[in-house]
Structure formats: C-alpha cells, structure tokens
C-alpha positions as CSV (number, residue, x, y, z in Angstrom):
1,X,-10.6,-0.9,14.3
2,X,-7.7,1.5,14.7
3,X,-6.5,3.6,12.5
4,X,-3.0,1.6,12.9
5,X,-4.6,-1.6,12.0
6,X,-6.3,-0.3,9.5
7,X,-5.7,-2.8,6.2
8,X,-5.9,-1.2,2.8
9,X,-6.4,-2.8,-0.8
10,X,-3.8,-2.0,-3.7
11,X,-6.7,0.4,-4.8
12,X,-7.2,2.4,-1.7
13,X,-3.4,1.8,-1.0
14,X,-3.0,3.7,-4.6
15,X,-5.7,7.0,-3.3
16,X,-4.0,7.1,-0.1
17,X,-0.7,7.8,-2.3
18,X,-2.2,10.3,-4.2
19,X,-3.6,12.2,-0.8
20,X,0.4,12.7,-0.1
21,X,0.6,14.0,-3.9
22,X,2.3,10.6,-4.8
23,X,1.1,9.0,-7.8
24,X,1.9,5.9,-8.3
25,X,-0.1,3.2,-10.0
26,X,-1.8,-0.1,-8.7
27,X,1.2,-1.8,-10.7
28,X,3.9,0.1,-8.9
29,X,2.1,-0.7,-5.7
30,X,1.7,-5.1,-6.5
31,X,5.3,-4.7,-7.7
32,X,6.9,-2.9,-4.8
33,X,5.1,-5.4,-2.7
34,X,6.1,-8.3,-4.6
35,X,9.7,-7.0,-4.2
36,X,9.1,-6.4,-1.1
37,X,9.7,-3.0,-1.1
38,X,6.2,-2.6,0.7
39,X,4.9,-5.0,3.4
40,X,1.4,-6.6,2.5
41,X,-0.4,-9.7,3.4
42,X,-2.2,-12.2,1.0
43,X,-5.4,-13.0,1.5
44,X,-6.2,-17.1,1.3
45,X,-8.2,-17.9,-1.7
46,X,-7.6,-15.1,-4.2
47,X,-4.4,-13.8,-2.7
48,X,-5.5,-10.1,-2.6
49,X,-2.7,-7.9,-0.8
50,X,-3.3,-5.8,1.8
51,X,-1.8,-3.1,3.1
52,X,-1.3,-1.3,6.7
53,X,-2.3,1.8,6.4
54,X,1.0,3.5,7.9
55,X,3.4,1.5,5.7
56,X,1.4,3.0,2.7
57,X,1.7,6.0,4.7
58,X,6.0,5.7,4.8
59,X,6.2,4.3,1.1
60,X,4.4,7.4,0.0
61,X,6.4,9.5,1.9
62,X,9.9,7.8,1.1
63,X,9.0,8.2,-2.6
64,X,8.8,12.4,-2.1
65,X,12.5,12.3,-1.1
C-alpha cells in the first residue's frame, strides 16, 4: 500500500494531527467529517470512518492558518 492510499482511523487520524502540532480531538475529527468538512468513508457493518491519509494531512494543515 502507498503512502497515498493509506486509510487512517479517527484515532490515528487524531496522532497524525498532533505530528503537525494540531490538536484536535477524535470528536472534532467525527464532526468535521460528518459535516463534511473532512472526507472519510464508512465502513459496512459498524460504520467506522476512515480517513486518507493526505486529507488528514490538508485538514491539519488548514487548521494552522
């Protein structure tokens, strides 16, 4: 898998954040998704969200500005 495909869960979505010094919260994360703020796709079954990797990557950075 490449690092562009890469899928995260809110949890590893929420470290990658703080690796940019962004600290945002697993809440912030499932409600900027659910606003759709920040793309994610729903897993069947359970419905966990996950996240690509470079859109965590953008959020994290657009939130800095």
């Amino acid at each position: 898998m490449t690092e562009a495909s890469q899928f995260l869960t809110v949890a590893e979505a929420t470290r990658e954040c703080a690796r940019h010094d962004v600290d945002l919260s697993e809440a912030t994360l499932k409600r900027a998704a659910d606003n759709g703020e920040l793309a994610c796709i729903r897993t069947a079954g359970r419905g966990v969200r996950l996240f690509k990797l470079e859109d965590v990557r953008a959020f994290a950075k657009a939130r800095l500005a």
